[in-house]
N, C-alpha and C positions, 0 to 999 in steps of 0.2 A: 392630658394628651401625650403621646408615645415622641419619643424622642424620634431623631431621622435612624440613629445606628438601631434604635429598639424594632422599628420599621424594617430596616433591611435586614433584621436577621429573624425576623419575622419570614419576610418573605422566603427567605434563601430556605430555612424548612419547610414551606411549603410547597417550594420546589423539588426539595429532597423526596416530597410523601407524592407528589406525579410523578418526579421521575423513577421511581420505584415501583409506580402503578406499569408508568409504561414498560420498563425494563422485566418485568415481572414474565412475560411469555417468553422473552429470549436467555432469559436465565435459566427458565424450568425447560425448557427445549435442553441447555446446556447440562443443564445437572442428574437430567431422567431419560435420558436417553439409554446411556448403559449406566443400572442399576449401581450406587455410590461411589460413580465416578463424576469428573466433571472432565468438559468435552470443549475448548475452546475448538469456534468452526472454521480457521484457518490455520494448515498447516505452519507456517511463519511466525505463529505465538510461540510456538516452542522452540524455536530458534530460540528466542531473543529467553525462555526460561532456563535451557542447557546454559549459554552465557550466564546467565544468573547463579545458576548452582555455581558455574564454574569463577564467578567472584568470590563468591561466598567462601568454595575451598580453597581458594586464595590462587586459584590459573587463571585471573583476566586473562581475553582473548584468546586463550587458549578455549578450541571447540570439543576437542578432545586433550587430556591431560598429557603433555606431553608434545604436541604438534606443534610446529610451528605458528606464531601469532596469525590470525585470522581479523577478518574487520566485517562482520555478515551481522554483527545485531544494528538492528536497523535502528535503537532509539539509545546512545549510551545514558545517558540521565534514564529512563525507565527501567533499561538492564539492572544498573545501580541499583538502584531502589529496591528493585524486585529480588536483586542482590541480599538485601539487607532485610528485606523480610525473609529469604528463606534461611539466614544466617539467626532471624531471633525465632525460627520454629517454623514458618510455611515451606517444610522438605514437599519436593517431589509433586504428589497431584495437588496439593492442599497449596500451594505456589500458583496452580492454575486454577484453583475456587476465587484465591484473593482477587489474580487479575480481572477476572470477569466479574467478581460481585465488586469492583474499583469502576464499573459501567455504571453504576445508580448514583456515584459521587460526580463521575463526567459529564454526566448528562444533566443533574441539577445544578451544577456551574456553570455550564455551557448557558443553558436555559437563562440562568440567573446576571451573567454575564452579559447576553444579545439583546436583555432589557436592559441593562445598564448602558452599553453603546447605543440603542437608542435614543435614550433621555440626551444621551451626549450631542447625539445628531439631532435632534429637536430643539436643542437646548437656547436658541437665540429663536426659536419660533414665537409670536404673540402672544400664544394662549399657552394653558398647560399641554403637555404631551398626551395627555388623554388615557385611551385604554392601551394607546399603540406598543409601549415598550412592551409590557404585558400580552399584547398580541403577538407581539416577536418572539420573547422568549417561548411562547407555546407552538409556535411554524418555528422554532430547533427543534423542539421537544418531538415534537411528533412528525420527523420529517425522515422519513424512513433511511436514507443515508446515512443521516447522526447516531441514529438508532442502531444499524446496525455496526458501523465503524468505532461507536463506545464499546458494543459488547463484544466485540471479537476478542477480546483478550491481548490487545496489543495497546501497543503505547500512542493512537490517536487520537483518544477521549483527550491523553495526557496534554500534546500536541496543540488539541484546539483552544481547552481551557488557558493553556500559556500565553498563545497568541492574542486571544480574548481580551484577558488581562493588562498585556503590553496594550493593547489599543487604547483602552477604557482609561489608562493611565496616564498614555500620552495625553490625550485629548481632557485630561484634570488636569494638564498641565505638574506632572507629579514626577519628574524624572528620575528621582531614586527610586520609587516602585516601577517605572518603568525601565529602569537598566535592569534589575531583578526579573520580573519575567522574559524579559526579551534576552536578557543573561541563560534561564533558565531554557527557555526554548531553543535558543542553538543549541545548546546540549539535546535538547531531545531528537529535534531533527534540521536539515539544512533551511528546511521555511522559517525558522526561528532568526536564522541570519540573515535572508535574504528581507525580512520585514525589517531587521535593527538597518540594512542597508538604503532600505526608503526611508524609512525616517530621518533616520541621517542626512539627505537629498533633500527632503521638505523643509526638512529645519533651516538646513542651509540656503537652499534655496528664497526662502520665506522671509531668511535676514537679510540678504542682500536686495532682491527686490524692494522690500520695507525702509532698504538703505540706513536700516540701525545695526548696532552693535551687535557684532555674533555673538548668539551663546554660548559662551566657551565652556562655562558649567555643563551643559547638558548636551554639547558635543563631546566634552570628555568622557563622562557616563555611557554617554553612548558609544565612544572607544574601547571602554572597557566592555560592554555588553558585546560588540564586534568580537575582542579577542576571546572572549568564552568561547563566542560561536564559531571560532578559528579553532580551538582548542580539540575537536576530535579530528580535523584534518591533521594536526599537528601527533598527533598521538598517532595515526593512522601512518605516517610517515616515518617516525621514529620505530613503528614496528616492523611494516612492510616495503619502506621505500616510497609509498604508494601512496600519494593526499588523501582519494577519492575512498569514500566506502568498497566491499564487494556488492555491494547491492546497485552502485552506481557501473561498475565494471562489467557487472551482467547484464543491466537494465536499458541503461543508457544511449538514447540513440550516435551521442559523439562517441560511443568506443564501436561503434558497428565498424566490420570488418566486408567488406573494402570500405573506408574512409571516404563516398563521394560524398562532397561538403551538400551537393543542389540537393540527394537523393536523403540526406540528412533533413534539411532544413523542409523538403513535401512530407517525411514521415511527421516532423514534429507539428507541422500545421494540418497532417489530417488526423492526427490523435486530438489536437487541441476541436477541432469540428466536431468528432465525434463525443468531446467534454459538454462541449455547449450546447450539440444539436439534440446527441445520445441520451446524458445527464439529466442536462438542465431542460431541456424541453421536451423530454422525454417524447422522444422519435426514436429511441433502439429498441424493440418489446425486449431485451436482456436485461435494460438497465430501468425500466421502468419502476417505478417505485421510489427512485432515489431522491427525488425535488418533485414538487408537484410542478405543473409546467409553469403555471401562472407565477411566480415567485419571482423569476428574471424578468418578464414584463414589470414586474412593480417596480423593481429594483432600480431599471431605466428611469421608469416618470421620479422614484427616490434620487437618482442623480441627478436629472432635469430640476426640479424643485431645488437641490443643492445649489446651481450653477442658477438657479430665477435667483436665489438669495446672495449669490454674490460670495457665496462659503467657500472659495476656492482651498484651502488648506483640506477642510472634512472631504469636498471633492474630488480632490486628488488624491488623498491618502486610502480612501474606501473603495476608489474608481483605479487606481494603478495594484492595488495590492490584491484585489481580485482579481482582475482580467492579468493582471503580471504574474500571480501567483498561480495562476490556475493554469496559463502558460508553461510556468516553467516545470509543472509536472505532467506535460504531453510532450518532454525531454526524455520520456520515459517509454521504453516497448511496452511496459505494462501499466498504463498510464490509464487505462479504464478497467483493470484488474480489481476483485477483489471488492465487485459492487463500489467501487467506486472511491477507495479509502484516503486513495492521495488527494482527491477533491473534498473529502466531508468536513473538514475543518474550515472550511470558508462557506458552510452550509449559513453558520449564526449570523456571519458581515452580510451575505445577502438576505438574512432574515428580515436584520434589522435594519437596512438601507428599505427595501420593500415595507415594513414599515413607516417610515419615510415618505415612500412614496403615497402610502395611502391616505396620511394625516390632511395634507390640504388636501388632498379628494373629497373627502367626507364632511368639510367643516361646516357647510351650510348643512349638510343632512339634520333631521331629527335623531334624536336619541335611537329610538324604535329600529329607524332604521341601519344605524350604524350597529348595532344587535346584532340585528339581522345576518349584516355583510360578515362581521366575527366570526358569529357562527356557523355560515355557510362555507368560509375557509379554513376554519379550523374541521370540520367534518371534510370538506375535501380532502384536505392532507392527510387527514389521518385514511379515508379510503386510498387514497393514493400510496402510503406507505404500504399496504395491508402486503404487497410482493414482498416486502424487505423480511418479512418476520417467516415468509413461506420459504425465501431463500436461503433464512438463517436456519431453519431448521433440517432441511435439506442437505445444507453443507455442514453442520452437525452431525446431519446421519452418516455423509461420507468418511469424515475424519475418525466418526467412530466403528466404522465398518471395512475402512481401507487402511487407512494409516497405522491406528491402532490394533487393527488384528494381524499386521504385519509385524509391528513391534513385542505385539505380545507372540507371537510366534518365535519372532528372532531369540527372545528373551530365552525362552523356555528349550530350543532345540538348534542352538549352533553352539559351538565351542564358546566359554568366555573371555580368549582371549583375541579370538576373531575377527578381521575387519570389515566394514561393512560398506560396499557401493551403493550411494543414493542419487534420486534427483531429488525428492520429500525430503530434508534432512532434519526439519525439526522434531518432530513425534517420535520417528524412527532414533534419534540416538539422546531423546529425551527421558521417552520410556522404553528402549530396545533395550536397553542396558549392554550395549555394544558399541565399541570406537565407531566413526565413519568415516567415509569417503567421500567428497562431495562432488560430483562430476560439472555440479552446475560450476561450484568454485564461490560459493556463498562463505563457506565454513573450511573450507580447504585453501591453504593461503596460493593465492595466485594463480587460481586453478580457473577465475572467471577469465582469465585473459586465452588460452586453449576453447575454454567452451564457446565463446565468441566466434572461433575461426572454425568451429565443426569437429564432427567424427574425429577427422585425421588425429589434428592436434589433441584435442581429448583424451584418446586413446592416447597416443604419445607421451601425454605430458604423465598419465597413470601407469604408463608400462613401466617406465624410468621411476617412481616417486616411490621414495623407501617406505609409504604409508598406503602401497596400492592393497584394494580388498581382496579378501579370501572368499568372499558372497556380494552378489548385487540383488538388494531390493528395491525394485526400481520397476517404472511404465519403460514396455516395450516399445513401444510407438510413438513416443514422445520427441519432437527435436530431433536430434540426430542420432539419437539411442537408438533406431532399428539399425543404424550401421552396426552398431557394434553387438546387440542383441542378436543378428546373425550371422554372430562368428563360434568357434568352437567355447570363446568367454563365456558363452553362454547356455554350453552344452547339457548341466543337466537341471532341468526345474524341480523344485521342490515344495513350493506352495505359489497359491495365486488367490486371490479375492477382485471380486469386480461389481461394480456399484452401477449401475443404471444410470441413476439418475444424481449426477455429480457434482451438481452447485457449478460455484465458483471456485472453490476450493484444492480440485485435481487439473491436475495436465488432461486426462483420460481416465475412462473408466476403470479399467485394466491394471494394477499391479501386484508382480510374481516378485519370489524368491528364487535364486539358482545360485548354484556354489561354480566359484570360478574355475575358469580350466587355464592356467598359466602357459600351458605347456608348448605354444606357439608364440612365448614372447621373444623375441631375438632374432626369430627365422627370418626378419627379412633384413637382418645386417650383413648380410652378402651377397654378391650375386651368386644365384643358383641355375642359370640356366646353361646346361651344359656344353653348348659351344661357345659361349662368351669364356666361360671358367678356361677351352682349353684353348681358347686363343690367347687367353692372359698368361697362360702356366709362367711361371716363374717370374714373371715382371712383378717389384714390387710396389703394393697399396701405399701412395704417398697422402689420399687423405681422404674425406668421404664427406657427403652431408647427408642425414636425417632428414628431410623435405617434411614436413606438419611436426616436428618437432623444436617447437620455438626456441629453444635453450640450444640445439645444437644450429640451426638456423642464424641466431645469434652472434654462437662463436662465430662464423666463416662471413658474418658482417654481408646476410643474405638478405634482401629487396627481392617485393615480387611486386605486381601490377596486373590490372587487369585493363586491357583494348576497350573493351565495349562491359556496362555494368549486367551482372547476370544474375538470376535468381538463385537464392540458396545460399548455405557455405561454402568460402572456397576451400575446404580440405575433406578427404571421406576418408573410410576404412573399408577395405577389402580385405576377403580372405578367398586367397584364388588359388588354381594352380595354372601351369603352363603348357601351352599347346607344344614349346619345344621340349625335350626331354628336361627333365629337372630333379632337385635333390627331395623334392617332395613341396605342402603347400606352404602358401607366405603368407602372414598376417602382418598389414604393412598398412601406414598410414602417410596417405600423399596428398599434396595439392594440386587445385582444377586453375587452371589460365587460360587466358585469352589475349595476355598481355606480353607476358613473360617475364623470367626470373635472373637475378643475377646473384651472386656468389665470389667469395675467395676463398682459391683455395692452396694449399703449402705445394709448393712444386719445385723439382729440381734446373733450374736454368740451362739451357741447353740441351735438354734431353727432349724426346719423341712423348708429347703426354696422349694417354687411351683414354675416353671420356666414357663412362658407362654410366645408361639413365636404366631404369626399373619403372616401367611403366603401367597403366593402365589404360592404353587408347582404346576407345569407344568410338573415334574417325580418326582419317588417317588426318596428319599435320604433317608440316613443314616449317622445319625453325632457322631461323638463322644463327649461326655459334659466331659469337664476337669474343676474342681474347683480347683484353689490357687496352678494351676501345674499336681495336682492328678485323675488320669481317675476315671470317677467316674460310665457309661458303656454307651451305643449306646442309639440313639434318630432318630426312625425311624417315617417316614411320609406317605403318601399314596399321590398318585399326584392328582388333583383336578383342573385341566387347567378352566380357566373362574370362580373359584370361589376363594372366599376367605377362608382358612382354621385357624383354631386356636387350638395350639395343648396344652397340660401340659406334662412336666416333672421332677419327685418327687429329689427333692437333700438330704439325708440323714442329720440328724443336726449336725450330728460327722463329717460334713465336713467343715462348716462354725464356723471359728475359728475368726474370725477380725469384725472389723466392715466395713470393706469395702474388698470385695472379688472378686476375678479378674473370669469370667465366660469366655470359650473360648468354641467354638460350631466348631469343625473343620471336615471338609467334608469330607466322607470318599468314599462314593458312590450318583450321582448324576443323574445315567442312564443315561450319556451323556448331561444331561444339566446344571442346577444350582440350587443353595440352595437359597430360595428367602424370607428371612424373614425383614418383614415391622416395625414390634412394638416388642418389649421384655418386658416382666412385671415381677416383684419378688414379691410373696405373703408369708408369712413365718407365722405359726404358726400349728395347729392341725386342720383339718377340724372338723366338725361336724360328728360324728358317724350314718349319716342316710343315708340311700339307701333304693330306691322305691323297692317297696314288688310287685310284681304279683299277680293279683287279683284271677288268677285260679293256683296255684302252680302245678308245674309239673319237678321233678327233674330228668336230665338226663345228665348224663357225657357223652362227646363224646372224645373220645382218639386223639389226637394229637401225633408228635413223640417224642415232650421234653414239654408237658402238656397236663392237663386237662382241657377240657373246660365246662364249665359248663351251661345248660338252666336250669333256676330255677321256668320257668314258663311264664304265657303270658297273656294279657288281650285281650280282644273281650268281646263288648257288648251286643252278641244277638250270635243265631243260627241258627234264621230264616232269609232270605235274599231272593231279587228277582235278575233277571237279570236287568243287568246296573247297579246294588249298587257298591257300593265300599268298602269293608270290614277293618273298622281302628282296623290293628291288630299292636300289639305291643310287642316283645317278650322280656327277660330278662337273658344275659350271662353274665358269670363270669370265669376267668382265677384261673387256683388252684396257676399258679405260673408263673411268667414274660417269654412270647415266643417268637418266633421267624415265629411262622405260620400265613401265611396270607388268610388263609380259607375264604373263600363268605357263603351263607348264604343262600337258596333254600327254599323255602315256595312254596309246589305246591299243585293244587286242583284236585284230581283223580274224576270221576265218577265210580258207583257200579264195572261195569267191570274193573275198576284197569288204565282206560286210564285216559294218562295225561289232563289236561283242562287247565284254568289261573294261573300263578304261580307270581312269583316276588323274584329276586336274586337281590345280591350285598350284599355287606359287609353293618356291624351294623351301624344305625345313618346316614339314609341318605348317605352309601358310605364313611363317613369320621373316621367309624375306624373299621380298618381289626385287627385282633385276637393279632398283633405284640403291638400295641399300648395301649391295656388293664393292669392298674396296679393292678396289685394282690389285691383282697378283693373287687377290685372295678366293683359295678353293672353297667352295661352298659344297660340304655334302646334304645331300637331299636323298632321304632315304621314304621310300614310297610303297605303300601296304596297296596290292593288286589283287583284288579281291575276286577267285572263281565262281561264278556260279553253281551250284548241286546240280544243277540240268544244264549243263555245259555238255554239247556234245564230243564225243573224240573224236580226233582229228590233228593235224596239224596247225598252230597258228602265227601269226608273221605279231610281233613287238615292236611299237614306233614309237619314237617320241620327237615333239615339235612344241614349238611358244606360241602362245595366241594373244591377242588385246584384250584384258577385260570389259572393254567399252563395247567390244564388235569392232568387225571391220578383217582384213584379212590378217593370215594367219606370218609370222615371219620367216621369210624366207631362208632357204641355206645358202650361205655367201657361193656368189658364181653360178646359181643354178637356179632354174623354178622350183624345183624341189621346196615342199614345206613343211619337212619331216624326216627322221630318217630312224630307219628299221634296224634295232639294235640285236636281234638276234630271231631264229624261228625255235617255236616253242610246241611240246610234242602233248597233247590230254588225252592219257590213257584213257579206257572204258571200267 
């Protein structure tokens, strides 16, 4: 008769020769696709293989040789490893044969394992366990989620097997083999800790209740398996400051930007419904394939029968570490990513709990019939899995038709010393054979914390970073990358590839190559709009903030907030120009509120400070300016969609007491949209006492209801004029005292009879300041393009100008008079 150990290693190769059978399609998917290549089908294995080469040549966490520490491979124990085989000879593609044929070893442990934890969960049953362990391990085997999460070529197979292990361990009651895997698996991944952290609870829990002696042995073991699992936070910190991985930084719904904890906590319970609903009961036709449905109904009557038996230790430990664990990875945006990958290691616990549940179901059955029932759910699951093998291949085809002919292009036709902008980073600087950039901030140190907040910051934090790219290979339309895909960055393309039909695996079908265009990085660190410049002339820049760029945001100890929660990122990128005259176009990266923002900033104590914003309003707003706490009154704008706006306003010097002053800009009115300011500038001193004069003076107050507005007069060249000229008139207003009207502006050309002819409205300066935004004393020139008709007859014509309400309603009057206009000179159109 066969020993027990001759027995189980009996079985464990007969696990190896099915899981080899099963594995055998998704391999040859991988390795025949492009002819003696191999093709793992997520981009995210090769992340975690560049990390590996780069142990190997001795740059841990370095993503590129040279860069600063990164923390984006998602498994360190598998990195390692993978490490250390390409160190004794698997260089380069022959690193991505091994991970993926290490799918036939995951999958027969897995298997091999889900039947061991049921014997364990059986194990005080009356009778033998029957054919059940054995029926579990075959519903892993063939359970199309497992399936495909072994073969991807990443560290999950790794993952599952470890956690397996720790289980089947605790429950021998074996706590030195159980610190070792549960040791091992926090290194692989955070679920490795989060299980050494229930166990720990159980155990403790189970002593006190039981009111005997704690296990101090196997609470210490299992302190020491905690600090392993402590141990890549701890590394992570010592590199970047930083506990958390990049992959938690990017992922993660507690790093979402704005922070609402309620708008947190419904993402992370409708990801978790779409685990259980999507997954497990396969109701999403995307993720169908991944469990067959029936599997969680068992799984229930297996905890039901747990809790008939009075098992409360195997019930809690099998029943929190599922629904706990399955939980804590819908903590995640990409929590059903990836067919499913952060869920497939808790496929074997509910295998073999579902086993469980069937054992007393079946126990009066005849033989025949419990046959029957086998075999009718082992041919379910395997129809059921049949998506999973269609998806792998699929995403297969994309990595090897997108990713990789991007890589192989980069390869063969840019410079080698080149940088490279990604959102794909793995493939791309695995096999590009070019540095990268990584916009997501996976592989670029602290670049997830910008990609979080959008465009603005993105761009930002790349415009400043001494490793920004020379090329971006990258999806146009992915995330917030169309901001910045149309800007001149992205001025010229030079290859694209685009895949149909894109798995799981892409953002989009779509991605190009384009060599970058630099040449507008810096244009918008000043202001450029040429009546704010010549209002400031000579007052000197006492300090500035960067608005989307975090690091200078930072310095000046800037908060922002948002009113009401809104869709999208709070920061974009524009590349505009400006309706008032300017030094040319700004590529400027700003942020969206509804809240408002506050800041410090260096200021001189008793001096007059100029407040200059760089705006992009899309509606007009109204902000309240508080200095050092104290309202100081309203900062209205006028909206200006597609351009860039740059406004001033005056801060009294009786308010600037410090040398460093806290300035808070808080929204008050937004007309539905947002406050959109890019740049802040503080100018502090006395302007210059000069304002342009009118060359034909003409004084005429027109009444307002809480001011006077004043034309002082207007230039025009000439008199004489033909049709099709263009008459460059320019008039001259001024406020007696700070309003609140947003009056337009009417220039119209009557002929003799008094009828109207060519006119030209809108508010002063090109539309960019309505009468609200005028500071007392201050002349506003308004310079106005009077456009002749071709079929203008000649004659003589009479020139008016008068304010009217944009709302409707009548027109304003001239102070003293019904007059609601006045006729600045008569005009002669030759034939």
């Amino acid at each position: 008769m066969k020993t027990t150990t001759q027995i189980k290693k009996y079985a464990l190769w007969v696990w190896l020769a099915l899981s080899l059978l099963v594995s055998l399609p998704y391999l040859y998917a991988a390795f025949t696709t492009l002819p003696g290549r191999a093709i793992a089908p997520l981009d995210d294995a090769y992340i975690t293989y560049q990390y590996a080469r780069q142990i190997a040549l001795g740059h841990p966490y370095q993503f590129n040789t040279g860069d600063a520490p990164s923390t984006g491979m998602t498994s360190p124990l598998f990195g390692y490893l993978l490490g250390g085989a390409y160190r004794l000879g698997a260089t380069d593609e022959r690193l991505i044969a091994l991970a993926l044929g290490l799918s036939v070893l995951w999958l027969a442990l897995a298997a091999h394992l889900t039947a061991a934890l049921t014997r364990r969960l059986l194990a005080a049953h009356e009778r033998a366990p029957g054919p059940w362990p054995t029926v579990a391990g075959l519903l892993t085997l063939l359970s199309g989620g497992l399936q495909w999460a072994s073969c991807n070529g990443m560290e999950t197979g790794l993952v599952t097997v470890l956690l397996l292990a720790a289980l089947v361990a605790h429950l021998d009651e074996r706590p030195g083999w159980m610190t070792l895997w549960l040791a091992l698996a926090g290194l692989a991944r955070p679920e490795g800790l989060l299980l050494t952290l229930l166990i720990g609870a159980l155990t403790l829990l189970q002593a006190l209740l039981e009111r005997r002696r704690l296990p101090w042995r196997t609470l210490g073991l299992l302190t020491l398996a905690l600090i392993a699992g402590l141990l890549p936070s701890f590394v992570n910190w010592l590199l970047t400051g930083e506990s958390s991985a990049a992959g938690l930084q990017g992922k993660a719904w507690w790093y979402n930007v704005p922070r609402h904890w309620d708008n947190v906590i419904l993402s992370i319970l409708d990801g978790y419904q779409r685990v259980i609903f999507g997954e497990l009961l396969g109701l999403m036709p995307r993720l169908r394939g991944f469990l067959p449905p029936f599997v969680l109904p068992l799984a229930l009557l297996g905890w039901g029968y747990l809790a008939r038996r009075r098992d409360w230790h195997k019930l809690a430990l099998t029943s929190l570490w599922f629904f706990g664990g399955t939980l804590s990875t819908a903590g995640l945006i990409t929590v059903t990513w990836h067919f499913g990958r952060y869920q497939a290691p808790f496929i074997p616990l509910l295998s073999a709990v579902a086993a469980v549940g069937l054992a007393p179901l079946t126990i009066r059955w005849r033989r025949p019939a419990r046959q029957a029932l086998v075999l009718a759910l082992l041919l379910a699951t395997t129809a059921w899995s049949t998506p999973a093998l269609q998806l792998y291949r699929r995403s297969v085809h994309t990595v090897a038709h997108q990713q990789l002919a991007l890589a192989d292009w980069l390869r063969e036709n840019i410079p080698p010393d080149a940088r490279v902008g990604v959102h794909d980073t793995g493939a791309l600087r695995y096999l590009g054979g070019h540095p990268t950039y990584d916009l997501v901030g996976l592989t670029t140190a602290r670049g997830a914390f910008p990609w979080r907040e959008g465009a603005g910051s993105t761009f930002e934090y790349m415009e400043h970073h001494p490793a920004r790219p020379d090329y971006f290979a990258i999806y146009p339309d992915a995330f917030s990358i169309p901001y910045i895909a149309a800007t001149d960055l992205f001025a010229t393309a030079l290859y694209s590839v685009t895949v149909a039909d894109y798995g799981v695996t892409s953002a989009g079908p779509t991605q190009g190559i384009w060599r970058a265009d630099w040449s507008l990085a810096g244009s918008g660190d000043q202001p450029a709009q040429h009546d704010i410049r010549a209002r400031l002339a000579g007052l000197p820049q006492v300090d500035a903030v960067d608005l989307a760029d975090m690091a200078d945001e930072e310095v000046h100890g800037c908060t922002w907030w948002q009113g009401t929660l809104r869709p999208g990122f709070p920061t974009e990128l524009w590349q505009l120009d400006y309706r008032a005259p300017a030094t040319g176009p700004v590529l400027d990266g700003g942020r969206l509120l509804n809240g408002g923002l506050s800041c410090q900033l260096a200021t001189e104590p008793g001096e007059p400070l100029w407040l200059v914003v760089r705006l992009h309003p899309q509606t007009p707003a109204t902000i309240q300016v508080i200095v050092d706490g104290n309202p100081i009154g309203p900062w209205r704008t006028p909206a200006q969609p597609g351009y860039w706006l740059e406004s001033l306003y005056p801060i009294p010097a009786i308010a600037i007491t410090s040398e460093r002053t806290t300035i808070t800009l808080e929204v008050r009115d937004v007309a539905g949209g947002h406050y959109a300011p890019y740049y802040l500038w503080a100018y502090q001193g006395t302007p210059p006492a000069t304002s342009p004069l009118p060359t034909t003076p003409l004084l005429t107050a027109f009444a307002a209801a809480d001011a006077t507005l004043f034309l002082h007069g207007y230039d025009l060249p000439a008199t004489e004029w033909r049709p099709g000229d263009t008459l460059p008139l320019t008039l001259y207003w001024e406020a007696a005292n700070a309003t609140a009207n947003d009056a337009k502006v009417f220039v119209h050309l009557y002929d003799e009879s008094g009828a109207l002819g060519p006119q030209a409205d809108g508010w002063p300066l090109y539309e960019t300041r309505p009468p609200y935004t005028w500071l007392p004393g201050e002349m506003i020139a308004d310079p106005r393009q009077l456009q002749l008709p071709t079929e203008l007859p000649a004659g003589r014509y009479t020139l008016a100008v008068g304010l009217y309400p944009p709302e409707g309603g009548p027109r304003l009057p001239i102070a003293g008079t019904t007059a609601d206009y006045v006729i600045l000179t008569t005009l002669t159109v030759a034939p």
